[in-house]
C-alpha positions as CSV (number, residue, x, y, z in Angstrom):
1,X,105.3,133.0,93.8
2,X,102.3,133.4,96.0
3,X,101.0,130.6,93.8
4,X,103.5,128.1,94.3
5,X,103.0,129.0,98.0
6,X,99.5,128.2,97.8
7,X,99.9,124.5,95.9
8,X,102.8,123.5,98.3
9,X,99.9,124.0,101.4
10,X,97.7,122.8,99.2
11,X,99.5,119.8,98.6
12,X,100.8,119.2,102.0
13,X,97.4,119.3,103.3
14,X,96.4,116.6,100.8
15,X,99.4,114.5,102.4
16,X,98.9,114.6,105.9
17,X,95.4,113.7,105.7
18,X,96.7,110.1,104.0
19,X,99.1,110.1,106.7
20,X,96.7,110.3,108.9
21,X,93.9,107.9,107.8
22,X,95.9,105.4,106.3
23,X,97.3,104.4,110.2
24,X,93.3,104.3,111.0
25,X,93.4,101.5,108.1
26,X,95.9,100.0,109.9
27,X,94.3,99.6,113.2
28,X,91.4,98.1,112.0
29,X,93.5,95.8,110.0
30,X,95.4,94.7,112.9
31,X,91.5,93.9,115.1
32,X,90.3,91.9,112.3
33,X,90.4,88.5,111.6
34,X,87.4,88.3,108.9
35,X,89.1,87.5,105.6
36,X,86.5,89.8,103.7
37,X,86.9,93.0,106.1
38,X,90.8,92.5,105.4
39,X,90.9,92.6,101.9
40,X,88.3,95.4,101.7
41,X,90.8,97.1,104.2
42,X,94.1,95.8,102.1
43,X,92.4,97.6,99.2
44,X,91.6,100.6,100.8
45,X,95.0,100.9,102.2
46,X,96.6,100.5,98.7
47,X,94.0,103.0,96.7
48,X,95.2,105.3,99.4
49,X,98.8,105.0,99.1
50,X,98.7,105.0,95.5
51,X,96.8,108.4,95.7
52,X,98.6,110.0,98.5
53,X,102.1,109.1,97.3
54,X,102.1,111.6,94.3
55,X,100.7,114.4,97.0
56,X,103.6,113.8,98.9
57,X,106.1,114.0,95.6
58,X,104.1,117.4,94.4
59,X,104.4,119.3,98.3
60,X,107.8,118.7,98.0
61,X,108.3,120.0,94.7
62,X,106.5,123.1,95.5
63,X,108.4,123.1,98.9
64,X,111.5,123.2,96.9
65,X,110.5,126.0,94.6
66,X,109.7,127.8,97.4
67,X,113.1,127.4,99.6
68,X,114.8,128.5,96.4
69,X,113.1,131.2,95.5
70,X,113.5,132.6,99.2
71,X,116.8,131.1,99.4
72,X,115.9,130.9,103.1
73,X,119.8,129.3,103.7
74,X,120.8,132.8,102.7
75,X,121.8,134.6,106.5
76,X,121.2,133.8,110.0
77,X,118.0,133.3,111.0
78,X,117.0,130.1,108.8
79,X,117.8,127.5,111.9
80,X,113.8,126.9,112.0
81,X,114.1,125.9,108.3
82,X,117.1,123.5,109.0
83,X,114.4,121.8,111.8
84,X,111.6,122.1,109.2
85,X,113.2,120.1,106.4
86,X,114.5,117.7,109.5
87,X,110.9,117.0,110.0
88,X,110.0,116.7,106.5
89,X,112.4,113.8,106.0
90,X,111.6,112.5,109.4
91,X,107.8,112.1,107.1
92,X,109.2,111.0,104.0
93,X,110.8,108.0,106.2
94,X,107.3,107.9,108.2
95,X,105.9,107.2,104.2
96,X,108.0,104.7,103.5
97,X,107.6,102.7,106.9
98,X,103.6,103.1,106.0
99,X,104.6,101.3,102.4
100,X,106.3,98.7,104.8
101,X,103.9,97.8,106.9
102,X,101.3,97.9,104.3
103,X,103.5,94.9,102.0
104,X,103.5,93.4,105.7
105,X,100.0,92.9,105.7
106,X,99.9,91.9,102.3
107,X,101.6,89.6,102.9
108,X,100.4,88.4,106.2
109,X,103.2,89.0,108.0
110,X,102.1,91.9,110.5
111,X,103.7,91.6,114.0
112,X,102.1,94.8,115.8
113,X,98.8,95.6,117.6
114,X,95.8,97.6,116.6
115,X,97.2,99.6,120.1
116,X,100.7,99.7,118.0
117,X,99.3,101.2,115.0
118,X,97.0,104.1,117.1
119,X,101.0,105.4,118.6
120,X,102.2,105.0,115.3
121,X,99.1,107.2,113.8
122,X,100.0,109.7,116.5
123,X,103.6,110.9,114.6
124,X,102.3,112.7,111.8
125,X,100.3,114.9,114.5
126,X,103.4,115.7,116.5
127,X,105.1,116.8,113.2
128,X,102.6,118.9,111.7
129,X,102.3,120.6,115.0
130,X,105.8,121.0,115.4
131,X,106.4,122.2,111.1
132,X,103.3,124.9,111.9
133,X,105.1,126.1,115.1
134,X,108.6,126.3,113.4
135,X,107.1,128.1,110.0
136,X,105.0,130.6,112.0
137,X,106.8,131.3,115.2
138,X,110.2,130.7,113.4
139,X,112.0,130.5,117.3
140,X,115.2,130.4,116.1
């Protein structure tokens, strides 16, 4: 099990650093206006979605082979688990809105600031902090 423990960090350490250099992308997408420098950026973005997508898929995969094996529902105590898997899907929907805004771009239709996308690269560090907090301290 200890295994399976050490892919799922693994893995979920391979997904928050996409999460938190393809907002970077974004930023300097939204200062540019030098056709070249945007599509070099466009296919950066992409490669990196493309890549980090799967990373995402496997730490949750290992994340679930984990919970069951634990079967951390099983008692009181688990509440920090309930707020854990909160967050997680609070960063699958965070994914997703990253997939939006890249086809936004894509497509030319961005509508924020490069000031927009450095708040919006700020979430995934709030949640990470918050996930290591609730897995170590486990406050409630």
């Amino acid at each position: 099990m200890l295994w399976v423990k050490a892919f799922h960090i693994l893995f979920v350490i391979s997904w928050f650093a996409g999460l938190f250099y393809l907002p970077r992308i974004f930023v300097n997408l939204a200062m540019t206006d030098d056709a070249t420098t945007k599509e070099r950026l466009l296919l950066m973005a992409g490669k990196l979605l493309r890549f980090m997508t799967p990373l995402a898929v496997l730490a949750i995969v290992f994340g679930v082979w984990t919970w069951s094996y634990y079967q951390f529902f099983a008692g009181p105590g688990w509440h920090w688990m309930h707020a854990k898997l909160a967050l997680v899907l609070l960063l699958v929907i965070y994914h997703g809105w990253c997939f939006k805004l890249f086809n936004d771009f894509t497509a030319g239709r961005n509508r924020h600031s490069n000031v927009w996308y450095r708040y919006f690269n700020e979430i995934p560090v709030v949640v990470l902090l918050a996930v290591v907090i609730l897995v170590t301290v486990k406050p409630f």
